[in-house]
C-alpha positions as CSV (number, residue, x, y, z in Angstrom):
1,X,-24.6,-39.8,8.9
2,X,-24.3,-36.2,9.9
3,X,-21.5,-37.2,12.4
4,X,-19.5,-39.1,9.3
5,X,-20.4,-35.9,7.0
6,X,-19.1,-33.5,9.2
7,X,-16.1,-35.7,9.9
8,X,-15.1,-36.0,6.4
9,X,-15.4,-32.4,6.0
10,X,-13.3,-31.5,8.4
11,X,-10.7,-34.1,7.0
12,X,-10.9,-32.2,4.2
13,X,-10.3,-28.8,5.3
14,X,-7.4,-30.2,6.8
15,X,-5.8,-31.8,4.1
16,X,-6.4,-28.3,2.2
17,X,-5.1,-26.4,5.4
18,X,-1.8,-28.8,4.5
19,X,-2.1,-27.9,1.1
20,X,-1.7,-24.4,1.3
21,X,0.8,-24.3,4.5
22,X,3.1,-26.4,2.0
23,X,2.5,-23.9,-0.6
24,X,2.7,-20.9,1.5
25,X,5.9,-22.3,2.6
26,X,7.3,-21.6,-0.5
27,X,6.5,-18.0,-0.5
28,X,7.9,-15.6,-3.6
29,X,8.3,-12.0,-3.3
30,X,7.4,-9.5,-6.6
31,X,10.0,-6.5,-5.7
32,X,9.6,-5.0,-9.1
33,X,8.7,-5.4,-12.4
34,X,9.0,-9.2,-13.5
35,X,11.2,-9.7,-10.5
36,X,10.0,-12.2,-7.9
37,X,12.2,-13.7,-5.0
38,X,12.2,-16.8,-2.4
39,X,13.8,-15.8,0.7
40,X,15.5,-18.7,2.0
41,X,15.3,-19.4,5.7
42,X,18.2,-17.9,8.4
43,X,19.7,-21.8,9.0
44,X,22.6,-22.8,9.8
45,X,24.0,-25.2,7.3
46,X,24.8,-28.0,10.1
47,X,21.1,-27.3,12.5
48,X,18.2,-27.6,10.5
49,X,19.7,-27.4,7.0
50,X,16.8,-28.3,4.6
51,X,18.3,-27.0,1.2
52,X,16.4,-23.8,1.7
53,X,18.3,-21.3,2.9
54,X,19.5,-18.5,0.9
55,X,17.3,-16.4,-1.7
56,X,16.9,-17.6,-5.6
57,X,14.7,-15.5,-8.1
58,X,13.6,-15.2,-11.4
59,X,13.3,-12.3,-13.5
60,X,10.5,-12.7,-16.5
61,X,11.2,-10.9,-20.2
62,X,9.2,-11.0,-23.1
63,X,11.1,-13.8,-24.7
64,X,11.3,-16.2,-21.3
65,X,12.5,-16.4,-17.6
66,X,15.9,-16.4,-15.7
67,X,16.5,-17.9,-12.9
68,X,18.9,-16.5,-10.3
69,X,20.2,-19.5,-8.0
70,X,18.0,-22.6,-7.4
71,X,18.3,-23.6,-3.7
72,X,20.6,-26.5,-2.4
73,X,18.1,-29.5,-2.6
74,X,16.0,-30.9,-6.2
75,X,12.9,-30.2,-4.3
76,X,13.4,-26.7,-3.9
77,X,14.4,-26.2,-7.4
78,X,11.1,-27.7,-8.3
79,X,8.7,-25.7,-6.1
80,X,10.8,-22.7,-7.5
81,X,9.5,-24.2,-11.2
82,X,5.9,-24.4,-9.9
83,X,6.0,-20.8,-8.8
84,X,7.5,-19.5,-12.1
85,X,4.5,-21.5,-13.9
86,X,2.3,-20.2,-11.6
87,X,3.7,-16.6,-12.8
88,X,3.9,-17.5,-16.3
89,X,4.3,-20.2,-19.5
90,X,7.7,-18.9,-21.2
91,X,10.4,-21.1,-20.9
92,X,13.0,-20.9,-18.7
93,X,16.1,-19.6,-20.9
94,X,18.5,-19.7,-18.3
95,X,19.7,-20.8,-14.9
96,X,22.2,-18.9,-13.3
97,X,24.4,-19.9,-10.5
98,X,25.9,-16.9,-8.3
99,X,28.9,-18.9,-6.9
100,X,30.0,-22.6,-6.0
101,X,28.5,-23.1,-2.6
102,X,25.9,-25.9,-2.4
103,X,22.7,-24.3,-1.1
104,X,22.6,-22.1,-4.4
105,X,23.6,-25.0,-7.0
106,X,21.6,-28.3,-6.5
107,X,18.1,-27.6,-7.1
108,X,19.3,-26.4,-11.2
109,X,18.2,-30.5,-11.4
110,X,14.7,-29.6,-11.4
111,X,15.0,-27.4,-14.5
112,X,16.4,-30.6,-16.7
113,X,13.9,-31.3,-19.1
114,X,15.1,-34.5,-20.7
115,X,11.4,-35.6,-20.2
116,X,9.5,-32.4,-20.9
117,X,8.4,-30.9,-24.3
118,X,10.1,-27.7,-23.1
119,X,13.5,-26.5,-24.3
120,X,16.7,-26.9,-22.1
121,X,17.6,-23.9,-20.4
122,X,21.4,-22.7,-20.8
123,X,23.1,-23.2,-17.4
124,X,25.3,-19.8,-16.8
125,X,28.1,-19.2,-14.1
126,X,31.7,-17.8,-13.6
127,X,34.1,-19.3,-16.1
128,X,35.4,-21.1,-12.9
129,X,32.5,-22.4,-11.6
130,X,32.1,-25.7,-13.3
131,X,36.1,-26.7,-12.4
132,X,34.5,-25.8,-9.0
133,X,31.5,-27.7,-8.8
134,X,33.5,-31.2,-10.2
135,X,36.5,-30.8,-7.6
136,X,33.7,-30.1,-4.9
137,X,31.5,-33.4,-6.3
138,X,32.4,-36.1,-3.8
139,X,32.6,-33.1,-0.7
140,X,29.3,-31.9,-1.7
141,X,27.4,-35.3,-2.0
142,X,28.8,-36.6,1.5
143,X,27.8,-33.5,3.0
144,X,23.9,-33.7,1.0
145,X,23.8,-37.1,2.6
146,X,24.6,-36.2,6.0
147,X,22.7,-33.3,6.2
148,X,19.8,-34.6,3.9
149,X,19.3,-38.1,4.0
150,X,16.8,-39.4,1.5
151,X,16.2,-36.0,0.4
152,X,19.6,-35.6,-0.8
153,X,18.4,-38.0,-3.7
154,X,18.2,-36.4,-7.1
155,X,19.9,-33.3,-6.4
156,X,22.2,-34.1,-9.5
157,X,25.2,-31.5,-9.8
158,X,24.0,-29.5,-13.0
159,X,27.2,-28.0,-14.5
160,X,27.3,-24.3,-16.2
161,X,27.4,-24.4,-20.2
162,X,27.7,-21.2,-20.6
163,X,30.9,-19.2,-18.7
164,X,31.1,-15.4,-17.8
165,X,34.8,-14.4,-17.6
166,X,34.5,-10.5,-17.7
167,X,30.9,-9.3,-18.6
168,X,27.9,-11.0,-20.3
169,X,24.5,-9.4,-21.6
170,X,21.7,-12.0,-21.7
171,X,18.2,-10.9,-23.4
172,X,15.0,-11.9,-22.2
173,X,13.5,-9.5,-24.5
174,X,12.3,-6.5,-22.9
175,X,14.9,-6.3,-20.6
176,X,18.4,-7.1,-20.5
177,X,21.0,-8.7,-17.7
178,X,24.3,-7.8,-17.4
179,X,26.4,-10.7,-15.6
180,X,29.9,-9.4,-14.2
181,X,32.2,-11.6,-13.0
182,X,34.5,-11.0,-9.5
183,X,38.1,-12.1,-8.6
184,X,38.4,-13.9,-5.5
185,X,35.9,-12.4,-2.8
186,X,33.4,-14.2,-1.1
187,X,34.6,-17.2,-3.5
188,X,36.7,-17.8,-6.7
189,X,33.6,-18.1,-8.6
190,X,31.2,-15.2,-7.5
191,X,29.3,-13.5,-10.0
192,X,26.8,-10.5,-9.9
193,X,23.7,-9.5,-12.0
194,X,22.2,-6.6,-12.9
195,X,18.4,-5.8,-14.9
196,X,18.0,-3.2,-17.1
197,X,14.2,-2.7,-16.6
198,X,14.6,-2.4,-13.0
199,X,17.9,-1.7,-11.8
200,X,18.0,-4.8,-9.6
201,X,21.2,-6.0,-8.3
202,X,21.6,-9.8,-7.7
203,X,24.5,-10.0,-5.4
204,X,24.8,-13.3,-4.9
205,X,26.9,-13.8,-1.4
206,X,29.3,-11.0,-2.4
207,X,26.2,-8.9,0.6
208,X,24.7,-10.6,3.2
209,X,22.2,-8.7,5.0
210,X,21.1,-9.9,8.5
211,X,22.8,-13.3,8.3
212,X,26.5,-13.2,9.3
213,X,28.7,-12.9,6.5
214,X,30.5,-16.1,5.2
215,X,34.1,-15.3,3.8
216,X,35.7,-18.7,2.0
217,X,37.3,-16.5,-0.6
218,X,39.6,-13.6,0.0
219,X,38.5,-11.8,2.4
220,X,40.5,-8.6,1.3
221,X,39.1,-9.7,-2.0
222,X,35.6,-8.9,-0.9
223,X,36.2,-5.4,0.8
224,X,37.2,-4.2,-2.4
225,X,34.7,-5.8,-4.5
226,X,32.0,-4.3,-2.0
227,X,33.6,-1.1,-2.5
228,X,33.8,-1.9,-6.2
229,X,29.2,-2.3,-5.8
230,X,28.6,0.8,-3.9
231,X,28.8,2.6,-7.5
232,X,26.7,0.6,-9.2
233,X,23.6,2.2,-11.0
234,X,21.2,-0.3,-8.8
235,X,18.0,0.7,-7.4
236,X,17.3,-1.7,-5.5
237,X,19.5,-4.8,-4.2
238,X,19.1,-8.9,-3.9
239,X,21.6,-10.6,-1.6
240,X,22.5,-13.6,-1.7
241,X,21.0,-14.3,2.2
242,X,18.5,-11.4,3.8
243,X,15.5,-9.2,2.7
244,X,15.8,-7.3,-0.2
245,X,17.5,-3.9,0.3
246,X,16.5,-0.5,-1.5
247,X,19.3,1.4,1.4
248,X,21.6,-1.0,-0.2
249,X,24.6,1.0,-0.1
250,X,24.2,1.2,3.9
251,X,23.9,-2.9,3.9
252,X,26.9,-2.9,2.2
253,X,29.1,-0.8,4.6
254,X,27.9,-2.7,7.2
255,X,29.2,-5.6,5.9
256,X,32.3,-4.2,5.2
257,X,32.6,-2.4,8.7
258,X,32.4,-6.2,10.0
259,X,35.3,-7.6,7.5
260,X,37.2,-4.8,8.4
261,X,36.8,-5.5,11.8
262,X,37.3,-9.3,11.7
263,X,40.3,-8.8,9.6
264,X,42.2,-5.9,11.9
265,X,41.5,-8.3,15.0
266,X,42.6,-11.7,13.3
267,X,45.8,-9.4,12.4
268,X,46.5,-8.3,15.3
269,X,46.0,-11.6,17.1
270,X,48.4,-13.1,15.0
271,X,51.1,-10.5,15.5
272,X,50.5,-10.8,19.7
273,X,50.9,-14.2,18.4
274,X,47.2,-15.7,20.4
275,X,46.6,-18.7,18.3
276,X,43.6,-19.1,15.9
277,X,41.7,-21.0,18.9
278,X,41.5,-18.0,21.1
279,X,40.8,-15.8,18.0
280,X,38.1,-17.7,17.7
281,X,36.6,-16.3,20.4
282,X,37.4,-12.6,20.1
283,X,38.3,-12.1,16.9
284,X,34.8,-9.2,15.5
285,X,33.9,-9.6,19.2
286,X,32.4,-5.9,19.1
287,X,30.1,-7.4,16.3
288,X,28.0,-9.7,18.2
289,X,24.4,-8.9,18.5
290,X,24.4,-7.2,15.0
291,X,24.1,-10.4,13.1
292,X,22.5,-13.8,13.2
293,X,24.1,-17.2,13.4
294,X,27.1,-15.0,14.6
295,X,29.0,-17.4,17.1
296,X,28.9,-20.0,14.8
297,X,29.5,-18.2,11.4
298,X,32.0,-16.2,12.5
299,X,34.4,-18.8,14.1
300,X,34.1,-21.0,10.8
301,X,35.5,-17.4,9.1
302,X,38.3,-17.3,11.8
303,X,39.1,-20.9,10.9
304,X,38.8,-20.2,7.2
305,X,40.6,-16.8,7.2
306,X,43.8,-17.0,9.9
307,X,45.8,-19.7,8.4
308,X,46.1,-17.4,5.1
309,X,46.5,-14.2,7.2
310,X,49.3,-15.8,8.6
311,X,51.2,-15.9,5.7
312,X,51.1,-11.9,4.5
């Protein structure tokens, strides 16, 4: 009897081991005042991809929550509803998406409540987004599949119903977010946030900090709106992949000292006429060892970037 007891005990320590490991996998950040974050994991999209790499937040008023991004997977954007409950009971007002790309869009699913007794949140992103998100439908679900497998299932594309074209002020009562919409950068769809209580900056991808930059956009585009950011009145900075940033400014030049470099040497490889293979290989050469994922990241930019550099 003593043996079975302390068997079952242990059986039970374990499942409660498990228990908290997959709760303390979700872990959430408070960086300020009502601002929490989930830092997404350094992945590359095509090793290891589990819907959870980049970093989605909410920010908690005196009227109800927004959420900043919801992860690339349904069950992501669910533990990310867990953890709000666990913070606090006022509904979720709004969900806003930063920009197009999948690992930020596809767990807005989990905040449907078709079945729930609490109101519908308004879905907010860039008055391009939702063209975006239906042309990119049939691309994204092939890639969920591949990547995700069963997983994949669920992760319903959750269009914005709300659009930000220039500026837009929501109110969570005690506190206010001003939503600014970008021109062509990192995408045709980014958009930015900014709280009033706390000076926070919500980036989106428009800063990466630690994690190579991604440029599907324009990347002259996002040199100047990263110029455009180093004036902003924030305190303290969210990007859209990294740890959060109070020398901000700093993590924004040295994103822009790698654009700038990528974009001189893709230049001048197509003026010495090279080819994009071989740019591949050197093009932001002198950047290696300052980023992560950057052999694979940057040759998808050199592939992304030198067949529109071609034609200035």
């Amino acid at each position: 009897m003593r043996i079975l007891m302390i068997t079952i005990s242990m059986l039970v320590l374990m499942g409660c081991a498990h228990t908290q490991a997959e709760h303390d996998a979700f872990a959430v950040e408070h960086v300020g005042a009502g601002v929490y974050v989930h830092h997404g994991a350094h992945l590359d999209i095509d090793t290891g991809y589990q819907g959870d790499i980049c970093n989605i937040s909410f920010v908690v008023g005196s009227k109800g929550v927004a959420v900043i991004d919801t992860g690339g997977i349904l069950k992501v954007g669910t533990e990310l509803r867990m953890a709000i409950r666990k913070v606090t009971s006022l509904p979720v007002l709004y969900v806003i998406n930063t920009h197009v790309h999948p690992d930020h869009i596809y767990g807005n699913a989990a905040f449907l409540t078709k079945n729930s007794h609490e109101p519908e949140p308004i879905f907010v992103g860039h008055e391009k987004l939702a063209k975006a998100m239906e042309l990119r439908k049939e691309q994204y679900a092939r890639l969920n599949a591949r990547l995700l497998g069963d997983d994949a299932k669920g992760s319903d594309l959750v269009k914005p119903t709300l659009s930000v074209k220039t500026d837009l002020v929501l109110d969570l009562g005690d506190r206010t977010l001003t939503l600014t919409a970008h021109p062509n950068a990192h995408t045709n769809t980014d958009i930015s946030l900014l709280d009033s209580k706390t000076g926070t900056l919500f980036t989106g991808d428009l800063l990466f900090i630690e994690r190579t930059p991604v440029v599907e956009g324009d990347i002259k585009g996002l040199i100047a709106e990263i110029e455009k950011l180093k004036s902003s009145p924030a305190k303290l900075v969210v990007p859209g992949h990294g740890p959060v940033a109070t020398d901000w400014v700093t993590a924004l030049s040295n994103e822009q000292r790698y654009l700038n470099v990528l974009l001189k040497d893709i230049r001048a490889s197509i003026k010495n006429n090279d080819g994009m293979v071989k740019a591949m290989d050197t093009a932001a050469a002198s950047e290696k060892g300052k980023w992560k994922l950057f052999d694979i990241a940057n040759r998808r930019n050199v592939n992304t970037l030198y067949p529109a550099l071609e034609w200035e």
